[in-house]
mmCIF file as Biopython writes it, N, C-alpha, C and O atoms, coordinates in Angstrom:
data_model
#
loop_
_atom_site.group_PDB
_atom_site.id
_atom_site.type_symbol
_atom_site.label_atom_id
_atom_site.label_alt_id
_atom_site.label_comp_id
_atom_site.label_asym_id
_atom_site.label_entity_id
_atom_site.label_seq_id
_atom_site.pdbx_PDB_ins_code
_atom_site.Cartn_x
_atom_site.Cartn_y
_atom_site.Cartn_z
_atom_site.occupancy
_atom_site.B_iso_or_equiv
_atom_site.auth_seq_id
_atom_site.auth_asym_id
_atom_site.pdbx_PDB_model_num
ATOM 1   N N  . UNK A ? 1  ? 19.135  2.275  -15.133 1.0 0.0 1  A 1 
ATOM 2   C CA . UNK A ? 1  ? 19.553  2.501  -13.751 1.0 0.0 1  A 1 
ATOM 3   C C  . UNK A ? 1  ? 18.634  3.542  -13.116 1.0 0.0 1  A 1 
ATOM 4   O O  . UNK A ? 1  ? 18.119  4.417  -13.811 1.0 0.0 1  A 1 
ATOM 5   N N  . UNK A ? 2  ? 18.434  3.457  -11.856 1.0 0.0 2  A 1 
ATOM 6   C CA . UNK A ? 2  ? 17.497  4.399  -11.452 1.0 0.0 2  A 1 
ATOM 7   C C  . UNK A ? 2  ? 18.040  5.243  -10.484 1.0 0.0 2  A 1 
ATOM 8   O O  . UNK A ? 2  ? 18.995  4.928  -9.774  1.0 0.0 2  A 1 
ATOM 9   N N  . UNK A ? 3  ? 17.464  6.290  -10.443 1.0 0.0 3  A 1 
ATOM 10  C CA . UNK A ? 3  ? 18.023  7.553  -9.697  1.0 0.0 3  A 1 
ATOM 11  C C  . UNK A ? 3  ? 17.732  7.648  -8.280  1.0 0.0 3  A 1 
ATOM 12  O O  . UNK A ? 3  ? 16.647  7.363  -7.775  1.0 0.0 3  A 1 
ATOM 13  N N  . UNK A ? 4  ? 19.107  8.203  -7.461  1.0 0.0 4  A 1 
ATOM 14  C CA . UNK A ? 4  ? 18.321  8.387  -6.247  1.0 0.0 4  A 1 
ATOM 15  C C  . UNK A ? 4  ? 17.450  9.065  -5.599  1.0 0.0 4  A 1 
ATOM 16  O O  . UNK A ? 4  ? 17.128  8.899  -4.422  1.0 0.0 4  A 1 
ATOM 17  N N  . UNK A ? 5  ? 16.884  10.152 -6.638  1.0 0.0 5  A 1 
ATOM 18  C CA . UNK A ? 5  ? 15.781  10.889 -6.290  1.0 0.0 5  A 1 
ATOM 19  C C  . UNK A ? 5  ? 14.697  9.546  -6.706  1.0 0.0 5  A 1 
ATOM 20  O O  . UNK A ? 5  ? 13.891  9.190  -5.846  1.0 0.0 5  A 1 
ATOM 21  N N  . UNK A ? 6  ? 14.716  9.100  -7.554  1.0 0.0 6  A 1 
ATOM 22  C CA . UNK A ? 6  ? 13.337  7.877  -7.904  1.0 0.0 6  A 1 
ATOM 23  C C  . UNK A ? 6  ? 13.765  6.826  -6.820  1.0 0.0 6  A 1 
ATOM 24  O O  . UNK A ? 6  ? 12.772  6.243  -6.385  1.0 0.0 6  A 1 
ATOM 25  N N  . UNK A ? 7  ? 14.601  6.528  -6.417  1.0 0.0 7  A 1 
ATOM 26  C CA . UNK A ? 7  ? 14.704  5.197  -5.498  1.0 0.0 7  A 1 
ATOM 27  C C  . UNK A ? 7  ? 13.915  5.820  -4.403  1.0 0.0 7  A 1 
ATOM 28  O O  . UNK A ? 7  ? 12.934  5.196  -3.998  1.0 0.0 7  A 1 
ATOM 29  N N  . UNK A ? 8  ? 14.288  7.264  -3.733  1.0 0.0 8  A 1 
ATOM 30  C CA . UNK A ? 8  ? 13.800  8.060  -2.361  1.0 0.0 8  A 1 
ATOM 31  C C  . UNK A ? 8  ? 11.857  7.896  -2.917  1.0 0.0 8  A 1 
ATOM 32  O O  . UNK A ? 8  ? 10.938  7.595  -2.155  1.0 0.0 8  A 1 
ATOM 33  N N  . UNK A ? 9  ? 11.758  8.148  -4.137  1.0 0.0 9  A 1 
ATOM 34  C CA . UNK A ? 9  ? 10.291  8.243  -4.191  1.0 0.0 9  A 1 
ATOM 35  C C  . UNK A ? 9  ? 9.741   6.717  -4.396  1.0 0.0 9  A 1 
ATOM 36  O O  . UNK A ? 9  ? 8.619   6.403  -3.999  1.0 0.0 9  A 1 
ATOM 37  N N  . UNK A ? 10 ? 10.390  6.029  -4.878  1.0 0.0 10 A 1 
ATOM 38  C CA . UNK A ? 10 ? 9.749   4.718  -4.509  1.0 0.0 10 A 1 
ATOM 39  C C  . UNK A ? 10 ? 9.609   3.923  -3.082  1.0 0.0 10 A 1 
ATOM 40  O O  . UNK A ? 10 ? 8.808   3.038  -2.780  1.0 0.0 10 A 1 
ATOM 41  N N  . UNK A ? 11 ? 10.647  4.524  -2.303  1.0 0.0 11 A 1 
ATOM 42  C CA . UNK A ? 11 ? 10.798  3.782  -0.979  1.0 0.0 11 A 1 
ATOM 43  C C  . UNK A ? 11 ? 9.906   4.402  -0.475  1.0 0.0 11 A 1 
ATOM 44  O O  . UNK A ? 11 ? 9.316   3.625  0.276   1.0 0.0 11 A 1 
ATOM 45  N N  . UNK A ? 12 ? 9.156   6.014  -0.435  1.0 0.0 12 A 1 
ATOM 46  C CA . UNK A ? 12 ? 8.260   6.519  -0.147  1.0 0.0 12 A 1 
ATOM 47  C C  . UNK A ? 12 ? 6.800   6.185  -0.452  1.0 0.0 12 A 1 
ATOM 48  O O  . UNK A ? 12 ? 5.907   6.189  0.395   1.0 0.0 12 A 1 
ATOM 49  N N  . UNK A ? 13 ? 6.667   5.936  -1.570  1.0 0.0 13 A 1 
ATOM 50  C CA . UNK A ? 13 ? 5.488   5.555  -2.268  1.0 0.0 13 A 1 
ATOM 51  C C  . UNK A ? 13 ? 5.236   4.076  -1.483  1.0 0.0 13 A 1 
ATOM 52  O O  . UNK A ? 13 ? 4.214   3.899  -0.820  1.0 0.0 13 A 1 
ATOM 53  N N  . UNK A ? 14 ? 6.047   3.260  -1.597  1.0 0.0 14 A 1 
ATOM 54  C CA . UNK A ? 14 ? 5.365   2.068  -0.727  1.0 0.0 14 A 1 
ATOM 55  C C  . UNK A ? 14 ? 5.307   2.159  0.797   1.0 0.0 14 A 1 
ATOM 56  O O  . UNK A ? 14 ? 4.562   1.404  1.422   1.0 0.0 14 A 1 
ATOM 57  N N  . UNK A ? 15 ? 6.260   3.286  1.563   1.0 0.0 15 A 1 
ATOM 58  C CA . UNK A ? 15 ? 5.774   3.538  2.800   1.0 0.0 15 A 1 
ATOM 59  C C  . UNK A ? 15 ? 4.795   4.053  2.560   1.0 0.0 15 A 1 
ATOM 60  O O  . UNK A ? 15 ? 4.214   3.686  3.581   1.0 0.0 15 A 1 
ATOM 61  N N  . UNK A ? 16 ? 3.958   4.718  1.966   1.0 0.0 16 A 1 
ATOM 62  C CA . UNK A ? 16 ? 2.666   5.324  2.258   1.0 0.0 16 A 1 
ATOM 63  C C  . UNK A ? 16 ? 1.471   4.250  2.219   1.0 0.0 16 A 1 
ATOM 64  O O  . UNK A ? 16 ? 0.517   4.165  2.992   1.0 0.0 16 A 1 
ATOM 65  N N  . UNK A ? 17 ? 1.860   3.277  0.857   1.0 0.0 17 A 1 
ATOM 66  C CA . UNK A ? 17 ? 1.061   2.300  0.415   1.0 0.0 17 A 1 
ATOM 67  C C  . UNK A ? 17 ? 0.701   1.535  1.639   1.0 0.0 17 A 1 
ATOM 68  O O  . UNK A ? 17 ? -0.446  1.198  1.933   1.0 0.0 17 A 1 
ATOM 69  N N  . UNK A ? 18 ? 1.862   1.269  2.382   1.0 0.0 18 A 1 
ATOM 70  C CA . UNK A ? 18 ? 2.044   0.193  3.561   1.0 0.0 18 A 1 
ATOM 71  C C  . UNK A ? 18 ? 0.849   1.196  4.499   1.0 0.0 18 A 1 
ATOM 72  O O  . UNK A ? 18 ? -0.357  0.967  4.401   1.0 0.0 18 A 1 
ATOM 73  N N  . UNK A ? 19 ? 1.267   2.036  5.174   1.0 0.0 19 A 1 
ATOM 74  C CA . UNK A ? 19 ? 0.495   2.697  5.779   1.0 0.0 19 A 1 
ATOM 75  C C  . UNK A ? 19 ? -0.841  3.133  5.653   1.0 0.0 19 A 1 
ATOM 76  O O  . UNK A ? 19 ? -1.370  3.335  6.746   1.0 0.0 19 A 1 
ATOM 77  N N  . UNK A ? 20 ? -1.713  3.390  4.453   1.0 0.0 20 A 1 
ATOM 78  C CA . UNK A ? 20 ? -2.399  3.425  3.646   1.0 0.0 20 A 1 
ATOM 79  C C  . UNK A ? 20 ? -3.153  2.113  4.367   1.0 0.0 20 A 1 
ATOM 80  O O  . UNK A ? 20 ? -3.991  2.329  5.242   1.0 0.0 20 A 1 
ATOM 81  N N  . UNK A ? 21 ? -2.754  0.468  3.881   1.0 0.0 21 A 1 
ATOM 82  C CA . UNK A ? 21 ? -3.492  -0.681 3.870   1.0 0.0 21 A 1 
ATOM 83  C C  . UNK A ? 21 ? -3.079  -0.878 5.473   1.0 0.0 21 A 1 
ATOM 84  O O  . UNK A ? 21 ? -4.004  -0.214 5.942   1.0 0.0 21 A 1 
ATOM 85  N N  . UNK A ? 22 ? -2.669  -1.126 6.112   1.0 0.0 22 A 1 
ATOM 86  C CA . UNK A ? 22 ? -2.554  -0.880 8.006   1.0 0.0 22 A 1 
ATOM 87  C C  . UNK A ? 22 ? -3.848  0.029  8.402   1.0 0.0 22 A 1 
ATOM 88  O O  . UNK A ? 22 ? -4.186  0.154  9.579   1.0 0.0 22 A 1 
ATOM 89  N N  . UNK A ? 23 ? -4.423  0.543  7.519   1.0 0.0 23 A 1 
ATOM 90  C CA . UNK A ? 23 ? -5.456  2.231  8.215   1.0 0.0 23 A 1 
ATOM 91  C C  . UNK A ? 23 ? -6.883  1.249  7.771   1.0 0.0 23 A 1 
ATOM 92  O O  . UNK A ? 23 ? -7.940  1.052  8.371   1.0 0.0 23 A 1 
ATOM 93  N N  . UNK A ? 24 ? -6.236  0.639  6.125   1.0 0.0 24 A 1 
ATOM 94  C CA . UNK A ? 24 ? -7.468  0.563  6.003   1.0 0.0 24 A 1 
ATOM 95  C C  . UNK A ? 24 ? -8.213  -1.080 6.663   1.0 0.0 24 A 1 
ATOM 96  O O  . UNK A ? 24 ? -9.339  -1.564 6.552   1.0 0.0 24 A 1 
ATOM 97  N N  . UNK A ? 25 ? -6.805  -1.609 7.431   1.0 0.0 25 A 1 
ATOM 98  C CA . UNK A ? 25 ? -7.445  -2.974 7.535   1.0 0.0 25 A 1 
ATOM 99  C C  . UNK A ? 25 ? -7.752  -2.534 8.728   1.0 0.0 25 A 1 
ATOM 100 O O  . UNK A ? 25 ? -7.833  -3.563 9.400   1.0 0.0 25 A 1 
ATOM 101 N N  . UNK A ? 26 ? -8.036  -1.380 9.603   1.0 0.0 26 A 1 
ATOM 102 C CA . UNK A ? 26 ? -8.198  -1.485 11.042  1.0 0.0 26 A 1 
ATOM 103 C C  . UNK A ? 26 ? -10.267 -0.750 10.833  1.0 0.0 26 A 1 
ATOM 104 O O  . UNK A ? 26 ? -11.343 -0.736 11.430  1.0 0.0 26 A 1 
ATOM 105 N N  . UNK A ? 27 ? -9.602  -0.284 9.554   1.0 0.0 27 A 1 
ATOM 106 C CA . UNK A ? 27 ? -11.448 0.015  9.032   1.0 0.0 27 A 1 
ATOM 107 C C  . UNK A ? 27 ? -12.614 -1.041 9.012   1.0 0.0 27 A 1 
ATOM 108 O O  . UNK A ? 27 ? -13.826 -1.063 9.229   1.0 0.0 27 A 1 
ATOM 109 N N  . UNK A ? 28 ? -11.698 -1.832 8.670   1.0 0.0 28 A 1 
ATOM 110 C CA . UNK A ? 28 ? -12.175 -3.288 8.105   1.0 0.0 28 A 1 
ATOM 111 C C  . UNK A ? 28 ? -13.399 -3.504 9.082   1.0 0.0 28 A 1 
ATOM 112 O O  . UNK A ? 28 ? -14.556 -3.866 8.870   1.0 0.0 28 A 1 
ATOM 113 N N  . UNK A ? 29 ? -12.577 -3.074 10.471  1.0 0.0 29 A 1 
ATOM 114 C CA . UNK A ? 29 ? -13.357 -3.531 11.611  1.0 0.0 29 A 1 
ATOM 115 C C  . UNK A ? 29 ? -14.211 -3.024 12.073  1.0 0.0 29 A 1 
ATOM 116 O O  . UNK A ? 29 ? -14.844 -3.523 13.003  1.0 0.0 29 A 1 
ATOM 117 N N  . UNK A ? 30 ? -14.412 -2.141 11.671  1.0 0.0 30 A 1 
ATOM 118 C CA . UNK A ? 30 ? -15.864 -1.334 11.981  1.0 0.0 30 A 1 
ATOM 119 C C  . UNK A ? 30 ? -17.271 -1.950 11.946  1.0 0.0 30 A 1 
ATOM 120 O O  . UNK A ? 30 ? -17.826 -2.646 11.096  1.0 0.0 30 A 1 
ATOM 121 N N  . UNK A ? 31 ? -17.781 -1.349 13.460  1.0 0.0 31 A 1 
ATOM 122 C CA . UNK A ? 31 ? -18.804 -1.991 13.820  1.0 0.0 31 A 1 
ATOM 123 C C  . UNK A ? 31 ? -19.864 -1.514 12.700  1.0 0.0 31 A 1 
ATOM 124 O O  . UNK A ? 31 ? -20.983 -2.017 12.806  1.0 0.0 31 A 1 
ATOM 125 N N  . UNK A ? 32 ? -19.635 -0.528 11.547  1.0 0.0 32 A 1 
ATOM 126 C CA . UNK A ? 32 ? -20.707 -0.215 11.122  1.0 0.0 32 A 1 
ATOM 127 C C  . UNK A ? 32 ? -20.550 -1.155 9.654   1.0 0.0 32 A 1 
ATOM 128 O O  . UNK A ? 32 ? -19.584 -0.932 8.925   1.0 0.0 32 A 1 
ATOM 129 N N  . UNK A ? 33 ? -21.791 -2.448 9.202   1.0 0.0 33 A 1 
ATOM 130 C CA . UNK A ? 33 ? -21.367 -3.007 8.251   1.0 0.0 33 A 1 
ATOM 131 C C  . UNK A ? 33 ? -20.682 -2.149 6.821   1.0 0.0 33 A 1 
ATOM 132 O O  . UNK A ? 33 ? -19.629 -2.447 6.257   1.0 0.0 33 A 1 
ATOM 133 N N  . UNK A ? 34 ? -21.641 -1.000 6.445   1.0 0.0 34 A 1 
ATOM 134 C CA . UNK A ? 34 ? -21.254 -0.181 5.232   1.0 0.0 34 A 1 
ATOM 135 C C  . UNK A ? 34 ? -20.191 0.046  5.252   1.0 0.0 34 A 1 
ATOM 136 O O  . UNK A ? 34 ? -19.505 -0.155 4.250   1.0 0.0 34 A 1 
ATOM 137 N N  . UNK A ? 35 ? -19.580 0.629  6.585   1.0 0.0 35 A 1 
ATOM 138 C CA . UNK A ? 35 ? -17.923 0.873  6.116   1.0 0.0 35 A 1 
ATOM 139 C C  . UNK A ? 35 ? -17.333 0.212  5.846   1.0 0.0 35 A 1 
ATOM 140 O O  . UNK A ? 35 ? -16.541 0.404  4.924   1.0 0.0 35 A 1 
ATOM 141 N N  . UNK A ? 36 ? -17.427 -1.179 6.666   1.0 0.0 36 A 1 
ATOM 142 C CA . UNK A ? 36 ? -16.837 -2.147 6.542   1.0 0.0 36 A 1 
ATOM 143 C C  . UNK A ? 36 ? -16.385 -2.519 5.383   1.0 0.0 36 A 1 
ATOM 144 O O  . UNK A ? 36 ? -15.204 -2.492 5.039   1.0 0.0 36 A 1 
ATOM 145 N N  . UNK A ? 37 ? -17.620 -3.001 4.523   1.0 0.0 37 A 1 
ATOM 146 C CA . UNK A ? 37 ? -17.600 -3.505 3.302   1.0 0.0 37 A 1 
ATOM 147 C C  . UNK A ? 37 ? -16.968 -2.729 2.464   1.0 0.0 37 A 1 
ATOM 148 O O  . UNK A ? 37 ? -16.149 -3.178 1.662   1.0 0.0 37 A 1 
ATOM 149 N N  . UNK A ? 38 ? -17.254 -1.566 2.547   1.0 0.0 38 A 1 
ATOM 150 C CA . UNK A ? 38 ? -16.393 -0.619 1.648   1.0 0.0 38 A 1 
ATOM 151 C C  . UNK A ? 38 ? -14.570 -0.328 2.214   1.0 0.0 38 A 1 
ATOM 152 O O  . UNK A ? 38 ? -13.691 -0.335 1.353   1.0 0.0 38 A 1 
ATOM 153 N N  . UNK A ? 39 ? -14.294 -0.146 3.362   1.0 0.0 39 A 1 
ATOM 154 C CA . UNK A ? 39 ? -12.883 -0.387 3.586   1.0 0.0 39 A 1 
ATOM 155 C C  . UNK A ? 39 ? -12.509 -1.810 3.101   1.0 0.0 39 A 1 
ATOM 156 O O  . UNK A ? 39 ? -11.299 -1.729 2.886   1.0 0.0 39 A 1 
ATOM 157 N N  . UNK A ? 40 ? -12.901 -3.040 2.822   1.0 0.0 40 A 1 
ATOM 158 C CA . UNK A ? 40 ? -12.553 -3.947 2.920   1.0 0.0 40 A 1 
ATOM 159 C C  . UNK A ? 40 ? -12.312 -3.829 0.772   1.0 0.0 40 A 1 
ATOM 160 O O  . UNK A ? 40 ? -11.354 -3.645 0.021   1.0 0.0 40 A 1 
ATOM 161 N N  . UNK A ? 41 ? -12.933 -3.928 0.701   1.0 0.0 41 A 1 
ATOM 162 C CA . UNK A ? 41 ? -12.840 -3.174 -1.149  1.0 0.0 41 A 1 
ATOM 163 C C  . UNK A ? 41 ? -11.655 -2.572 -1.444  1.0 0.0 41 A 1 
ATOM 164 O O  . UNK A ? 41 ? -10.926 -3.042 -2.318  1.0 0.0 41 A 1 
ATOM 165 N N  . UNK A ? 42 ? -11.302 -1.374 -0.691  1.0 0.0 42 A 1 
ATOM 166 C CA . UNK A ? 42 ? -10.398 -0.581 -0.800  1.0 0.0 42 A 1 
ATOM 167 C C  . UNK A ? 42 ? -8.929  -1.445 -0.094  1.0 0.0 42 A 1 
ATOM 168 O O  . UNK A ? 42 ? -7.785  -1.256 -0.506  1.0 0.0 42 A 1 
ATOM 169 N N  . UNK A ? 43 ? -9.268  -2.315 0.938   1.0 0.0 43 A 1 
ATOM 170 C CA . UNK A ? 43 ? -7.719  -2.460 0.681   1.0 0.0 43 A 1 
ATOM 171 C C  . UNK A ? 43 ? -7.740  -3.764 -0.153  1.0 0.0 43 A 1 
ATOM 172 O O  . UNK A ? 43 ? -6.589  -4.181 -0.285  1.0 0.0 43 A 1 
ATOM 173 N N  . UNK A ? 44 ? -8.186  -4.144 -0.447  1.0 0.0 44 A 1 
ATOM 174 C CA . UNK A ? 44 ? -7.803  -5.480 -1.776  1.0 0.0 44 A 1 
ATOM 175 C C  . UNK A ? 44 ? -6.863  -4.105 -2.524  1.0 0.0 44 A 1 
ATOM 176 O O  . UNK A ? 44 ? -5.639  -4.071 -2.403  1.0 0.0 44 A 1 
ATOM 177 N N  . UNK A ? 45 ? -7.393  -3.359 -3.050  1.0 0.0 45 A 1 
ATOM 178 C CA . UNK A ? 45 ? -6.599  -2.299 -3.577  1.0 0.0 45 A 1 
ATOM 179 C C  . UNK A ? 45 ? -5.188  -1.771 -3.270  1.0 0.0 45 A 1 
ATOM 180 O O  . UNK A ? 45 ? -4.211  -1.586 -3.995  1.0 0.0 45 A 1 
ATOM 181 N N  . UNK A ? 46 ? -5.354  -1.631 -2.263  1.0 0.0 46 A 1 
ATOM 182 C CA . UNK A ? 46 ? -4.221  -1.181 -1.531  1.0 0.0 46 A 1 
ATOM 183 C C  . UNK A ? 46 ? -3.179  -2.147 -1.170  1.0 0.0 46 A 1 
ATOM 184 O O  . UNK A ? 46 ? -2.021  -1.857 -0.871  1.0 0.0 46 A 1 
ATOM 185 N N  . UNK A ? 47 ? -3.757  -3.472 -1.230  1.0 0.0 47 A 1 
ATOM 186 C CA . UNK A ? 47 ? -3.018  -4.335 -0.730  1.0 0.0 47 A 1 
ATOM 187 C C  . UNK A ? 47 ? -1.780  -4.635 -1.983  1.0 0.0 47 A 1 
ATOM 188 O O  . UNK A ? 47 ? -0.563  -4.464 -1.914  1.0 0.0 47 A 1 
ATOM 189 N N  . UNK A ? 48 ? -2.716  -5.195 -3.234  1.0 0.0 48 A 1 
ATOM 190 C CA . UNK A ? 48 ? -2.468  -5.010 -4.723  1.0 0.0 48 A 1 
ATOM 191 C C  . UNK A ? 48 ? -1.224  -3.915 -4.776  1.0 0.0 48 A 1 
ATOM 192 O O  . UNK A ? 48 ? -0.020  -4.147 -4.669  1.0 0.0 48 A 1 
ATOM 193 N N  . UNK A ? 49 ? -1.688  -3.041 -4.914  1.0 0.0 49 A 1 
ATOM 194 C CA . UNK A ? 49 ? -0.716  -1.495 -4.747  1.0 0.0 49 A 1 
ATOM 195 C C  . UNK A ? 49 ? 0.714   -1.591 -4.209  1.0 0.0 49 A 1 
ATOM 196 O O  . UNK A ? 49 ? 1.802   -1.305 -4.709  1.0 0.0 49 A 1 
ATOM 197 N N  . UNK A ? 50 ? 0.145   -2.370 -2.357  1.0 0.0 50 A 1 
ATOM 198 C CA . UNK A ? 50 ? 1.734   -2.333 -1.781  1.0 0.0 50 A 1 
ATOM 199 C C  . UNK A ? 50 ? 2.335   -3.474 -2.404  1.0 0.0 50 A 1 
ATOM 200 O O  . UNK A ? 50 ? 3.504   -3.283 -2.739  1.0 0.0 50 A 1 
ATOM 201 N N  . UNK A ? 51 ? 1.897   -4.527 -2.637  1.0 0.0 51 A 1 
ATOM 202 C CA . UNK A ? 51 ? 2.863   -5.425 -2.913  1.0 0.0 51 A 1 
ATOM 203 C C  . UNK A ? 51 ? 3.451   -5.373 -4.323  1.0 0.0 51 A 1 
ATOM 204 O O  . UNK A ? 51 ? 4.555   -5.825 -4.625  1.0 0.0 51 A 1 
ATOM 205 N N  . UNK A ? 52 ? 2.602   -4.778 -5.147  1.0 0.0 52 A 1 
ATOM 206 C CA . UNK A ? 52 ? 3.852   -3.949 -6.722  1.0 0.0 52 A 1 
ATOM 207 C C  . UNK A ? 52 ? 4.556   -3.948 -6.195  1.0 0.0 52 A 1 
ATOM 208 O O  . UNK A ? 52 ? 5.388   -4.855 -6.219  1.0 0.0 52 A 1 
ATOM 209 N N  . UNK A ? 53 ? 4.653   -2.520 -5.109  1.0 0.0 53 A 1 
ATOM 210 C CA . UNK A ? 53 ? 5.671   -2.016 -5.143  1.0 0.0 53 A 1 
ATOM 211 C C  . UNK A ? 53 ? 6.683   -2.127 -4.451  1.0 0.0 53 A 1 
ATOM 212 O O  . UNK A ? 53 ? 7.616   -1.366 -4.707  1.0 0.0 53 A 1 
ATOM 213 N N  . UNK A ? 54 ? 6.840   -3.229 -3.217  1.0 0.0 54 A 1 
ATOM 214 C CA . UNK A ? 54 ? 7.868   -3.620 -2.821  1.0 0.0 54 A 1 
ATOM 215 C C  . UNK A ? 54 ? 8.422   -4.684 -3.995  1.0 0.0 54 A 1 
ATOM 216 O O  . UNK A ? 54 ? 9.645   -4.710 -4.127  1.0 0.0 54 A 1 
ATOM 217 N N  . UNK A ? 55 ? 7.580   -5.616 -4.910  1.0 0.0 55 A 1 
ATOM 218 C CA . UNK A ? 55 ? 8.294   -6.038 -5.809  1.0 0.0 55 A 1 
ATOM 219 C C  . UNK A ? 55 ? 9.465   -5.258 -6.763  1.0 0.0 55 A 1 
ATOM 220 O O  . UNK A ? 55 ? 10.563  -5.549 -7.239  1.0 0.0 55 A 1 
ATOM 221 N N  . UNK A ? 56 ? 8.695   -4.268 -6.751  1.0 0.0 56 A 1 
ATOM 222 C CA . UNK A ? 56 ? 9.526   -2.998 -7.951  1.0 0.0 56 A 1 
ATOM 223 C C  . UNK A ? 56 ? 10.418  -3.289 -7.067  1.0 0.0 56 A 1 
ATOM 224 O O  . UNK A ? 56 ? 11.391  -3.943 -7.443  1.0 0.0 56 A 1 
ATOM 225 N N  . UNK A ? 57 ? 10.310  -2.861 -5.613  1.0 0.0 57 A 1 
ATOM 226 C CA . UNK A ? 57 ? 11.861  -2.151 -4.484  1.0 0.0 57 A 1 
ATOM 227 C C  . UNK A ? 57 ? 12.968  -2.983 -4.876  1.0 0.0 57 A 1 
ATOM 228 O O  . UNK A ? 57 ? 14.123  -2.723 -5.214  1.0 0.0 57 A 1 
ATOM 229 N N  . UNK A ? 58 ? 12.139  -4.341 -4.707  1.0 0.0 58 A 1 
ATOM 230 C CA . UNK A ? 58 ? 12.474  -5.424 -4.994  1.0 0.0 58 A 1 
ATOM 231 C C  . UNK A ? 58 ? 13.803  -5.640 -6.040  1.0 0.0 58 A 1 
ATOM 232 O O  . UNK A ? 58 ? 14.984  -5.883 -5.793  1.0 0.0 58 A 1 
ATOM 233 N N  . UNK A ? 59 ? 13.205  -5.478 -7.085  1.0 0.0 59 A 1 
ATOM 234 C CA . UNK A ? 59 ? 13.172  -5.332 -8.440  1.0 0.0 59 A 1 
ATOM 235 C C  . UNK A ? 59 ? 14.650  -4.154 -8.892  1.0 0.0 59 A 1 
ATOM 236 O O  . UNK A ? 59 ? 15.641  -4.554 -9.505  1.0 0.0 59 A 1 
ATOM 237 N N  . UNK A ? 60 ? 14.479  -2.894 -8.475  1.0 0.0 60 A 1 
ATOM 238 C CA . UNK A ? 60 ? 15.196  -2.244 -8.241  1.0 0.0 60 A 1 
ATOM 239 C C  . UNK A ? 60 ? 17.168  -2.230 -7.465  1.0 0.0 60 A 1 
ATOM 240 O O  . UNK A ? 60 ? 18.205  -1.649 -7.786  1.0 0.0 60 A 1 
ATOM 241 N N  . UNK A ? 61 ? 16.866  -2.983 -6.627  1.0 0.0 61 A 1 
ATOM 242 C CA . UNK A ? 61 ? 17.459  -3.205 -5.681  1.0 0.0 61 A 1 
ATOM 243 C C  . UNK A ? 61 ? 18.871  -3.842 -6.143  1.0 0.0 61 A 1 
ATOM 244 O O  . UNK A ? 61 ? 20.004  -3.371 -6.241  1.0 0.0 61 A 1 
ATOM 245 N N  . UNK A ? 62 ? 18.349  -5.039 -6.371  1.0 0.0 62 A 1 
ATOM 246 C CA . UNK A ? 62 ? 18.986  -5.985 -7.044  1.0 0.0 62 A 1 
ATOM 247 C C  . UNK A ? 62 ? 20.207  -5.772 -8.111  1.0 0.0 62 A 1 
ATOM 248 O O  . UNK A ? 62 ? 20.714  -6.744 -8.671  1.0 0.0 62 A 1 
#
């Protein structure tokens, strides 16, 4: 069973995640190719990341 201090930090952890990949897909768009390519790297990552962890929420929940 999980605690409500760990439920508060998981619901947190994927709000950040979420927020996190929203920042980095608006990077995406950058007129400058280098960033680009490199924000675009990083949220495959991030993307990966958020969707764990709404599975966990998920997961949890239930």
């Amino acid at each position: 069973m999980i605690t409500p201090i760990d439920a508060e930090n998981l619901v947190k952890a994927s709000q950040g995640a979420s927020l996190l990949a929203d920042d980095l897909r608006s990077l995406a768009q950058s007129a400058d190719p280098f960033l680009a390519e490199l924000a675009v790297e990083m949220l495959r990552a991030a993307t990966e990341l958020e969707l764990k962890l709404k599975r966990l929420t998920t997961a949890v929940s239930a």
